[in-house]
N, C-alpha and C positions, 0 to 999 in steps of 0.2 A: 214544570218539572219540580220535583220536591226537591227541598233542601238534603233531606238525607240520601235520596238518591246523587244529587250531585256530590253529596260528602262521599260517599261508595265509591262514583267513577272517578274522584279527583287520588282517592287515596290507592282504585287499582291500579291508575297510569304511574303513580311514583312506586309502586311494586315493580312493576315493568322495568321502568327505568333503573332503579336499584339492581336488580335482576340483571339487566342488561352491564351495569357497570360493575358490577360481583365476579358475573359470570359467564358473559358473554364475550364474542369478540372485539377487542380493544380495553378487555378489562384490566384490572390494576394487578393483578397478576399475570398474566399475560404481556402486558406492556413491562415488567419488571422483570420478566425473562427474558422478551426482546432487547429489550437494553443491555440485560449480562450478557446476551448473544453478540449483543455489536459492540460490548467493552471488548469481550474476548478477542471479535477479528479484527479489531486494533491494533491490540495487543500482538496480532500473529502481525499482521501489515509492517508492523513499524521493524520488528524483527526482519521481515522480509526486505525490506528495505535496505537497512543494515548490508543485510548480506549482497545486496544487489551494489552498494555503493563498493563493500570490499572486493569485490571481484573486478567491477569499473576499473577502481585504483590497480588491482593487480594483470589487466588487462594492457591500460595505458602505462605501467610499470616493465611488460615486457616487448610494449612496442619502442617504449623509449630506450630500450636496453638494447636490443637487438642495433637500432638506428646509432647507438655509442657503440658498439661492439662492429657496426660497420664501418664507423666514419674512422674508430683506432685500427683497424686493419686497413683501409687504404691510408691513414696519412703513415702508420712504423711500418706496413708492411708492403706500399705499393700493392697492395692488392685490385682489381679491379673486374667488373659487372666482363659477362660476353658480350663480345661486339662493343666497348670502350675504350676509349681512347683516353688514355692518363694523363695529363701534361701537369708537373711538379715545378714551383719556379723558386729557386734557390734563393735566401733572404741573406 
């Protein structure tokens, strides 16, 4: 094979390749929008997050409220559940 044919094919495959990393898929443009694409839903994630954790807290805020707001109605008000039976022992 001649020298300058193989100088030819050596120099179309790095066309190719170039080519392919320019402008093909996985190219450096494309990998630089995927990336801003997945800073972005991070970005949303971690917000989401956030709001997932404040609602948790405000969740576990009214079961705990509810369960003071039971326990202060039966200990000042004798209150008590259907079908309970209250027994109070004086201190």
């Amino acid at each position: 094979m001649p020298p300058r044919l193989v100088a030819a094919l050596l120099i179309g495959l790095l066309a190719v390749v170039q080519a392919q990393l320019w402008f093909g898929r996985g190219s450096v443009g494309n990998v630089a929008e995927l990336q801003r694409k997945l800073d972005d839903q991070k970005a949303r994630n971690a917000i989401a997050v956030q709001a997932n954790e404040r609602l948790a807290a405000e969740v576990r805020d009214l079961q705990e409220g509810l369960e003071m707001v039971e326990e202060k109605a039966r200990l000042e008000l004798g209150m008590v559940k259907p079908n309970e039976v209250l027994v109070q022992v004086a201190k």
